[in-house]
N, C-alpha and C positions, 0 to 999 in steps of 0.2 A: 444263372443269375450271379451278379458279381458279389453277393455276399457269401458263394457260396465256398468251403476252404477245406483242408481235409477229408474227411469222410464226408460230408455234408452237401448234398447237394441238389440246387434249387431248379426248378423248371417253373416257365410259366407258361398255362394251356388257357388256351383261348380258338374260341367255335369248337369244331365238330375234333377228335381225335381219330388219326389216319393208323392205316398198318406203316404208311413210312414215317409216321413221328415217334412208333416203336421201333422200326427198326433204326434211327435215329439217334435213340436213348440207349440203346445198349450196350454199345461200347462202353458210354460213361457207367454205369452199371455194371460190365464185367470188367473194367479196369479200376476201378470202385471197391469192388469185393476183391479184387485178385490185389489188390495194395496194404487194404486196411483192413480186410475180414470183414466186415460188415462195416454197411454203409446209411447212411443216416438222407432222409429224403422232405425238402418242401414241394409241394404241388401248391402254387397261387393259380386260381382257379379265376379269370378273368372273361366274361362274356363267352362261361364256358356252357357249350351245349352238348355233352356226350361224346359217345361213341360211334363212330361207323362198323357196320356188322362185324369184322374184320378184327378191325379193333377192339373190339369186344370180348372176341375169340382171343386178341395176343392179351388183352389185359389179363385173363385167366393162365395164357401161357406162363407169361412175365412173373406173376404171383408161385407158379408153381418149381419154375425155375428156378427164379431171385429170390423169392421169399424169406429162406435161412440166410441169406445173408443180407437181410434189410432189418435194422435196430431199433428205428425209433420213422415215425411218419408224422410232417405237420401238413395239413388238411387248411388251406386260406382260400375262402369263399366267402358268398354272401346270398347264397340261396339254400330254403331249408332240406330239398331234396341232396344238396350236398353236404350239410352236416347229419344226414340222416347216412348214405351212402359213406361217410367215414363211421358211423356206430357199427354198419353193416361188416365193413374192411376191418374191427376189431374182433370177429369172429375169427377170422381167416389167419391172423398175424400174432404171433408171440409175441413180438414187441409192440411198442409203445406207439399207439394211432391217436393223434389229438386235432379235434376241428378249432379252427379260428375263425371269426368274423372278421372281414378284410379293413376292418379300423383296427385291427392286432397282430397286424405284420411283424412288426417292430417284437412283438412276446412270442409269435410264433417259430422267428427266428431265434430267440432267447434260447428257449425250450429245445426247439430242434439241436442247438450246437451245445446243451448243458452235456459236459462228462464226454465231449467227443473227442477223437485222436483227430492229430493238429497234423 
């Protein structure tokens, strides 16, 4: 997403999530962490329906991989199984998981780049 700058960086998921929209994202994700040490993430969450089985599986990958080096997480949706499914991602994550209502783009972006390298 174009607001996204430094460690910061925004995707937006829309339908079903694939194993090649993981493998997709990785680079940005290991060139991400191999730059800046930890990396700072929005997910805008737009007519998003899940996971495909696969997907599923790498979301768990991903988490277990990248995890140490992801800082801070902004959650923009508008349905409550996904600000429930961000309560859940604050189990998992040392850093900082915050859900937004998708009228708070604008603050989730705030949030997401507060204290981030440039």
């Amino acid at each position: 997403m174009k607001e996204s700058s430094g460690n910061v960086i925004g995707f937006r998921m829309t339908g079903k999530l694939t194993d090649a929209d993981y493998k997709a994202v990785a680079p940005e994700f290991e060139d991400g962490i191999k730059k800046f040490g930890k990396i700072r993430l929005l997910w805008l969450l737009q007519d998003f329906k899940g996971w495909e089985a696969k997907a599923a599986w790498d979301d768990y990958e991903y988490w277990r991989k990248y995890g140490k080096g992801i800082e801070r997480i902004a959650i923009v949706g508008n349905k409550r199984w996904e600000e429930w499914m961000t309560k859940l991602a604050k189990l998992f994550m040392k850093g900082g998981v915050k859900y937004f209502d998708d009228s708070q783009l604008e603050d989730a972006w705030t949030w997401v780049h507060e204290g981030a390298s440039k």
